[in-house]
N, C-alpha and C positions, 0 to 999 in steps of 0.2 A: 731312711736309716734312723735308727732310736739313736739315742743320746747317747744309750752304755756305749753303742760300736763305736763313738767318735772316735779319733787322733787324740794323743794329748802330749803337747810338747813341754822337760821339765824346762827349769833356769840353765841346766847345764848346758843342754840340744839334745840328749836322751827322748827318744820317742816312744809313746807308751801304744798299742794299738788298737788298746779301747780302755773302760777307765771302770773295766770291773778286777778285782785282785784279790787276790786267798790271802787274808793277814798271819800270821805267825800262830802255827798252833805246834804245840813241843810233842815232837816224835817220839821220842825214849826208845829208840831205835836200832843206835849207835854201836859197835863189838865192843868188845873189854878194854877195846886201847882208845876208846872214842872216836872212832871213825866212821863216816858212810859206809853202807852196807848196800844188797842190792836191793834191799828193801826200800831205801833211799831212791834209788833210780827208778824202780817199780813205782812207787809212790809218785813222785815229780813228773814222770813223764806221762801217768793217768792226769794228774790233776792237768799238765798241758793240754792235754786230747780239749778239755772242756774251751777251749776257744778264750780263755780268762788272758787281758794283757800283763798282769805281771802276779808272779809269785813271790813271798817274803819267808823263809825257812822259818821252822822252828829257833829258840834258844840256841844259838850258836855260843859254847862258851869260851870265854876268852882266857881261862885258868881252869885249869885240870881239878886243879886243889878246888874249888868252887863252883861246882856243876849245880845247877836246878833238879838235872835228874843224871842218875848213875848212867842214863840212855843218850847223857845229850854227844854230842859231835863239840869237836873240841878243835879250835884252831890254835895252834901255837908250836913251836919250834919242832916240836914232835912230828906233827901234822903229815902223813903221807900224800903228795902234791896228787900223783897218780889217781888216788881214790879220790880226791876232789875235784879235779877236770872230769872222772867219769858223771858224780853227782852232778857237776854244771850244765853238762853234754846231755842230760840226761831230757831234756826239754827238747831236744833237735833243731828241730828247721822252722819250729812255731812260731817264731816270732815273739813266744813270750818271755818277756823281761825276767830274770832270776835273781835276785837278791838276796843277799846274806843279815839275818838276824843276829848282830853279834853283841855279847851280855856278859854282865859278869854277876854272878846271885848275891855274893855279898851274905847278910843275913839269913837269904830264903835257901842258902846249900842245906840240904837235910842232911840228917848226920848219917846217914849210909854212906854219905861222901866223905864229909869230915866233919869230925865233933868239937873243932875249934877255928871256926869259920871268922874271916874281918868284915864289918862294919863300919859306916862312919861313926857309931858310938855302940858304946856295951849294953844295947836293949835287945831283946828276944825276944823272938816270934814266937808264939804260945798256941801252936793249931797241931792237932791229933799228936804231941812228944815228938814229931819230926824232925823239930829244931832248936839246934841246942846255945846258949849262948854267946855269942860274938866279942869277938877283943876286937877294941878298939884301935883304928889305923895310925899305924906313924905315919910322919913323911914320906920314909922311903917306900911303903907299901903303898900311898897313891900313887906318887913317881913312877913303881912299877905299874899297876894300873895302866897310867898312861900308855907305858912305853909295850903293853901289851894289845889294847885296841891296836896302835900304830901297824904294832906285829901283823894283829888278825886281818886287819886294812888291807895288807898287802900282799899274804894270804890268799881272799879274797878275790883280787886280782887277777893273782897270778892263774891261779882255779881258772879261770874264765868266766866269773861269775859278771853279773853287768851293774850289777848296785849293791849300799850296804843301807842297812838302817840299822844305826844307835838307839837301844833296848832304854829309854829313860822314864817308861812307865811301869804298873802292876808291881812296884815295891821289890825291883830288882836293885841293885848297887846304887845306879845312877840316880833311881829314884827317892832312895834313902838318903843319899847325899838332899834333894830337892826339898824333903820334905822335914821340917823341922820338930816332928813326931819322931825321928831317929835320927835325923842330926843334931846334936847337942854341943856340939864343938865348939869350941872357943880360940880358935885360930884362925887363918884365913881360909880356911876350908868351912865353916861353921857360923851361924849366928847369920847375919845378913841375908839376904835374896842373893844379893850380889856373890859373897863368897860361898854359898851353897850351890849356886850354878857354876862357879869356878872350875870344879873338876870336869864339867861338860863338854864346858869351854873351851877348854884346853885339849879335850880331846877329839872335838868337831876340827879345831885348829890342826892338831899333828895326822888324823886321819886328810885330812881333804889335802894336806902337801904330800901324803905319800899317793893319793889315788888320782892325782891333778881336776883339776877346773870343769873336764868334762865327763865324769866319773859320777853318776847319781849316788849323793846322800838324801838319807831320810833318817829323821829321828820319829820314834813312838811317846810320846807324851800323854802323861796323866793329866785332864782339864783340874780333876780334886782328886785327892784322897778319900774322899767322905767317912773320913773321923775324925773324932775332935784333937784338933792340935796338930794336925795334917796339913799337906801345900792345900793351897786352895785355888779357887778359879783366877782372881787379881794376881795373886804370883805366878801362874802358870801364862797368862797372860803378860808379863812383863819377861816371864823366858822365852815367850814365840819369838818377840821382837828382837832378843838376842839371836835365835836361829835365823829369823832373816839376815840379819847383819852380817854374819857368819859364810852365809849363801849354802844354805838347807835346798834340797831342791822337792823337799814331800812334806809337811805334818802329818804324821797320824796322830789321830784323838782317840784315848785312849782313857780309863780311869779306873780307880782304886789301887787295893793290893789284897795281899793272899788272907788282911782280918777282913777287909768289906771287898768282898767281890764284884764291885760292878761292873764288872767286865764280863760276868760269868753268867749271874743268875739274876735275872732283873727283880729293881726295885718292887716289890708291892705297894709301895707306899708312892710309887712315884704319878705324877701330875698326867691326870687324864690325858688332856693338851699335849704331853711328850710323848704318850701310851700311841695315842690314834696319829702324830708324825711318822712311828715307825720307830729311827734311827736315835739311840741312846743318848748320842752327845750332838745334836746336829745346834740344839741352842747355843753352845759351847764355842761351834764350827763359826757360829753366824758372828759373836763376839771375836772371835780371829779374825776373821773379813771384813772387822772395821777396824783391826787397829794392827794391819799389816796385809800384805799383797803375796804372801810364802802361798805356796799351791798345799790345798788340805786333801788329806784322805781322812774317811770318817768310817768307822768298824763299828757295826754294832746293831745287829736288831734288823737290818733292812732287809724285807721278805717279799717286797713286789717288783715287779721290772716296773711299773709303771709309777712306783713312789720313786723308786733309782734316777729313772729319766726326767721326774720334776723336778727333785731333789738340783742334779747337773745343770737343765735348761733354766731354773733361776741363781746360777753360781751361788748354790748356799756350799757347795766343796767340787772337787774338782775328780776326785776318786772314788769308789764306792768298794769299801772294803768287807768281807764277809772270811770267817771262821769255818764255823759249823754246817755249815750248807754246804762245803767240800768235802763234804762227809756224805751226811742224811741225805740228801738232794743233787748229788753229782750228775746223774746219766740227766738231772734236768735241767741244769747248767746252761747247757748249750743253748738250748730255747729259750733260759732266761735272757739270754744276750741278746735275742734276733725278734723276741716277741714281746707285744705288750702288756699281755695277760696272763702272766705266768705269779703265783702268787708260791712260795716256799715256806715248807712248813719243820717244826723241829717239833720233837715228841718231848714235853717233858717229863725227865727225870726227878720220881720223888721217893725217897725211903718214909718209913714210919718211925723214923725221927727227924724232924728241922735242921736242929743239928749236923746230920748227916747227908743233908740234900746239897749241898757245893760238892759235898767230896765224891758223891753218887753222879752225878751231874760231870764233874770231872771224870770220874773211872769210867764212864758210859762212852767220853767221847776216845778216850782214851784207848780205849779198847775197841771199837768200830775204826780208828786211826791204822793200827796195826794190823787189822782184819785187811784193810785194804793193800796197806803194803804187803802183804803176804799173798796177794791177789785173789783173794775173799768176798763173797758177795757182804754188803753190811749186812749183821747179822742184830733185825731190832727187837725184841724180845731177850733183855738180858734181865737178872735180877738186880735190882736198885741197891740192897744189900753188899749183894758180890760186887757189883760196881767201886762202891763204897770204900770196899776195904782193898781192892786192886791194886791202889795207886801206893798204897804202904807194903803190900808185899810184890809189887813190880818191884820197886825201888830194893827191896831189902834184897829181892835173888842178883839183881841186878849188878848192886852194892857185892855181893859175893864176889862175882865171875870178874867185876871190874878190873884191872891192872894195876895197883898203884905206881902214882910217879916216881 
């Protein structure tokens, strides 16, 4: 038996039944009222076929008014319980783990959604006019925050979904609160480590009383930002330790946001040494594993079964998380789990402008996403261009047909 097929038990008693899992990639999928569609189901229950132990949804968002995309699935009061036990069910008898993504954009809402988006402070995101400036939170609109995770917590649940993870990386809500490049606060939300991870806090605390003790959380975590005046690896490192305290039962390692993508399009610049490991953050992983015992998942870059299986058999992380290869490389999935020689490959996406290779790289995946829920072979010959400009007029028809609240 390779190392992927292991067991893997969390802190809760959650069993996971091997320690390969599809990280969070955002469907934009959703009808006009933000809800699963069958597309959902078609999607979820392919990626189960692939023998993976646990799935993590796309952006789940936790406010209507604050969607990532006009596509995303929206938990909250509204929320049709019906269509979200079918999206749950939608895995069967596989055995694999389902977990709910749940977020709130904060700053990164484009303005198809709303053109006067909250923030922990009044800075703006300045990528392709998508987003337009953020007022800054009172009181009462983290409060709701709060009491809205809490909502989607329970939600969740009731769904029959088996885990949630808290969105606190890629410069969503949580992240901006983290990262003192947009938090600028001068209350106790603001300024400190301590009260920038406050809002977390508190919502790892009201989620885990609504979901009880044996209920897997996981939070997504940025190791850096890598910009200047950004959280950095030492603070992100003094938030694990609060997540263990808390009793997180997953890290995922995650980084950047929507101006530095390293989550998306790798470094050129980056160190030979991390190039030929493989896996983007696993240095990252290794500094977590000394200065706390929380189970890690690590997303990012990992293309061999046989890098996966050393990676596990020297506890450098406990999970091996992948994106894009639930895409590109699905029907080879399966073998990746069972064989040692299986190596996964992604095609890169490049326009003939720089400029325009994240958001072609985006639209690329974005659109083979949909291809598959629609039950589409991937279709890989797209143009880099059309890719490009996808994700702005997805959004914008999208934004049309939407429902407002």
């Amino acid at each position: 038996m390779s190392e992927l097929q292991k067991l893997f038990t969390l802190p809760c008693g959650a069993q996971l039944k091997n320690r390969l899992a599809k990280a969070a990639m955002t469907e934009r999928i959703a009808n006009s009222r933000q809800e699963p569609t069958a597309e959902h189901n078609r999607l979820y229950k392919r990626w189960s076929e692939t023998g993976v132990g646990l799935l993590i949804s796309g952006n789940v968002l936790i406010d209507r008014d604050h969607l990532e995309s006009a596509g995303n699935v929206c938990f909250d009061e509204k929320s049709d319980l019906d269509k979200l036990k079918r999206w749950a069910s939608s895995v069967g008898n596989s055995g694999t783990h389902f977990w709910i993504q749940l977020s709130h954009a904060g700053r990164q809402t484009n303005r198809f959604v709303n053109g006067n988006p909250l923030a922990p402070s009044s800075v703006q995101l300045k990528k392709m006019g998508l987003f337009a400036k953020p007022k800054a939170m009172g009181e009462a609109d983290i409060n709701r925050v709060i009491e809205q995770f809490k909502t989607a917590a329970a939600i969740t649940t009731a769904a029959g979904f088996t885990g949630v993870q808290i969105h606190a990386a890629h410069g969503y809500l949580l992240s901006q609160f983290l990262s003192p490049h947009t938090n600028r606060r001068e209350d106790k939300w603001g300024g400190s480590l301590e009260n920038r991870m406050r809002l977390l806090k508190e919502i790892l605390r009201v989620v885990r009383t609504e979901v009880g003790t044996d209920f897997p959380i996981s939070v997504k975590l940025n190791s850096a930002d890598f910009q200047k005046g950004g959280f950095q690896e030492e603070e992100a490192l003094e938030v694990v330790k609060m997540l263990e305290l808390t009793g997180v039962d997953l890290l995922e390692i995650s980084g950047g946001t929507y101006e530095k993508l390293a989550f998306f399009l790798e470094d050129q610049n980056q160190r030979e040494s991390t190039k030929q490991r493989e896996a983007y953050f696993l240095d990252f992983a290794e500094k977590v594993r000394d200065a706390s015992n929380i189970p890690i998942m690590v997303t990012g870059g990992f293309r061999t079964s046989a890098f996966c299986s050393e990676a596990i058999r020297e506890n450098k992380l406990d999970v091996i998380g992948m994106g894009r290869p639930f895409l590109s490389n699905i029907n080879r999935l399966p073998n990746f789990l069972n064989e040692s020689n299986i190596r996964l490959s992604n095609p890169p996406i490049r326009s003939f402008l720089s400029s325009l290779d994240d958001s072609a790289e985006g639209g690329y995946y974005a659109r083979q996403l949909i291809q598959l829920a629609q039950g589409k072979p991937i279709k890989e010959n797209m143009n880099p261009l059309a890719c490009a400009m996808f994700l702005v007029t997805h959004e914008f028809f999208k934004g049309l047909r939407r429902k407002k609240p």
